[in-house]
C-alpha positions in Angstrom: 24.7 -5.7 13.0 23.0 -2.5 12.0 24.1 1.4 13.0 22.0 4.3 13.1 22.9 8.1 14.0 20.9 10.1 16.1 21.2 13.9 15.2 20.1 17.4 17.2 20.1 15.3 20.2 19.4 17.7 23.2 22.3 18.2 25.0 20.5 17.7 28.7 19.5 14.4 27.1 23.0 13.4 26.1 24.4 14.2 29.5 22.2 12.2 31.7 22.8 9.3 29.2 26.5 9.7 29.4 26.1 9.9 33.8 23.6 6.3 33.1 26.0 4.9 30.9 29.0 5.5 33.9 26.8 4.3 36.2 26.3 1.2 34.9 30.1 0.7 34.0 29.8 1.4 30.5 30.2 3.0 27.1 27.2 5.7 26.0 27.0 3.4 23.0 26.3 0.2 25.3 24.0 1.7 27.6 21.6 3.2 24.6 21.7 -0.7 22.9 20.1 -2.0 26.1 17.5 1.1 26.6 16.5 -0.1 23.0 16.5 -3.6 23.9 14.7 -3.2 26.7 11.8 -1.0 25.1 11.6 -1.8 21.5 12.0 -5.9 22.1 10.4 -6.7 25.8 9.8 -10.4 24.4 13.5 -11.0 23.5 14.7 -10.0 27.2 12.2 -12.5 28.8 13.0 -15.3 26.2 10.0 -17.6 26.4 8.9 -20.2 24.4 6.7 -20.4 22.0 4.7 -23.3 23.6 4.9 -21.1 26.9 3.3 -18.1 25.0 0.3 -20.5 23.5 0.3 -22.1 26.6 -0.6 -18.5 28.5 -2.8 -17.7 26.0 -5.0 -20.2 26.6 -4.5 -20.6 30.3 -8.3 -19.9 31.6 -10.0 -21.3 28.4 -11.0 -24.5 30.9 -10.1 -27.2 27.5 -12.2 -29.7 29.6 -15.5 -28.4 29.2 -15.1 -28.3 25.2 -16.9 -31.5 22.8 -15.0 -33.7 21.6 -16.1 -34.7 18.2 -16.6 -38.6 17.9 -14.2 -40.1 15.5 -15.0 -40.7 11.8 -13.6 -43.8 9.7 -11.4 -42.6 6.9 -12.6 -43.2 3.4 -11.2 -45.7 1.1 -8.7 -44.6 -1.0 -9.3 -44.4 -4.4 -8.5 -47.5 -6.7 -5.6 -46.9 -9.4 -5.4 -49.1 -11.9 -2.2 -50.4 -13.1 -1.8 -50.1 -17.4 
């Protein structure tokens, strides 16, 4: 885990976080780990998947009107002669 100081904090600013941090039940340091949770990594909070996020993405892309491209036969592998 990392630490960081804030310095010349306004005071006003320190007070109402100290009156949030009560009302939620806990410590100033607590409450300003989840106001930087919250803003700084939105993602993290809603936990989605990856496969959720692609899947979003592409949700009106209507996949079914797209060509298909017909299949092609692989080529022959090269022959390696044995010394």
């Amino acid at each position: 885990m990392s630490s960081i100081t804030v310095r010349n904090l306004d005071e006003a600013v320190k007070n109402s976080l100290r009156i949030r941090a009560a009302r939620h039940g806990w410590s100033m340091e607590q409450e300003v780990r989840q106001i930087l949770q919250q803003t700084v990594a939105p993602e993290q909070a809603q936990a989605i998947s990856f496969a959720e996020r692609i899947n979003s993405r592409f949700a009106g892309l209507n996949a079914e009107s797209l060509p298909i491209p017909a299949r092609q036969n692989a080529r022959t592998p090269p022959a390696v002669d044995k010394p």
